[in-house]
C-alpha positions in Angstrom: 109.7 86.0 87.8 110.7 86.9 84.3 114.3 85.6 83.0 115.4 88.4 80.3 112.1 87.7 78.3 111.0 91.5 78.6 107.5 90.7 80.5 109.3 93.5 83.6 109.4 96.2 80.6 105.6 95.7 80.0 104.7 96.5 83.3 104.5 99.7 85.7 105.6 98.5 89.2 105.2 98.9 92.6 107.7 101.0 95.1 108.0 103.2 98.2 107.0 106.5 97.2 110.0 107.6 99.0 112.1 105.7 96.7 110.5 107.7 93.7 111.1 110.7 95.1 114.6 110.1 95.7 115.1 108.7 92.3 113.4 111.5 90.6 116.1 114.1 92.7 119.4 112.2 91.8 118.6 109.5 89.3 119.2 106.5 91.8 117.4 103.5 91.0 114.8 102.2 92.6 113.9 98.6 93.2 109.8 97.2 92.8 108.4 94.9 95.3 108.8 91.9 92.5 112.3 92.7 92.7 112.9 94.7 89.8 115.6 97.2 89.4 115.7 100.5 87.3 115.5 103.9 87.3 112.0 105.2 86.8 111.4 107.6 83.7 108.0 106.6 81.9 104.5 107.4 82.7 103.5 104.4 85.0 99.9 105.1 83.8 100.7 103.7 80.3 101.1 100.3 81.4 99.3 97.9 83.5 100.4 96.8 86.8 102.9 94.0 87.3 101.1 90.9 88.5 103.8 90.0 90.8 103.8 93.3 92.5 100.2 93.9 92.9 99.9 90.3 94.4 102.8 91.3 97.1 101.2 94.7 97.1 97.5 93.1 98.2 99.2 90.6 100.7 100.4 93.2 102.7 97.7 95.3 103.5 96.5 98.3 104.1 99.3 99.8 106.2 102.4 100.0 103.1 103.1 103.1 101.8 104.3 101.7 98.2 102.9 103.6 95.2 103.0 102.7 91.7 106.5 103.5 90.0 107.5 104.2 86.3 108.5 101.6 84.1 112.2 101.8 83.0 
């Protein structure tokens, strides 16, 4: 897990679309399956997936319904 050295700000994450959604209506934010916390506003598609999230992501299966979230 990063310690303040900026690695989480590299990295589009993962989250429960739901959670998006929500975010996107009132600006609440959203925690990614590595643990991050933020409130999503860039395009997720500019940045590679966080390693740590697309490991948990891939352990679960095929039954989550997390999507890819917006970096801070």
């Amino acid at each position: 897990m990063s310690h303040g050295d900026g690695d989480h700000e590299r990295f589009a994450h993962y989250v429960q679309k739901d959670k998006i959604m929500a975010s996107a209506l009132d600006g609440t934010p959203v925690v990614a399956l590595c643990g991050k916390v933020w409130v999503p506003g860039r395009d997720p598609k500019k940045y590679p997936v966080c390693p740590m999230c697309k490991e948990i992501y891939e352990s679960m299966g095929s039954g989550g319904d997390e999507g890819k979230g917006g970096d801070k």
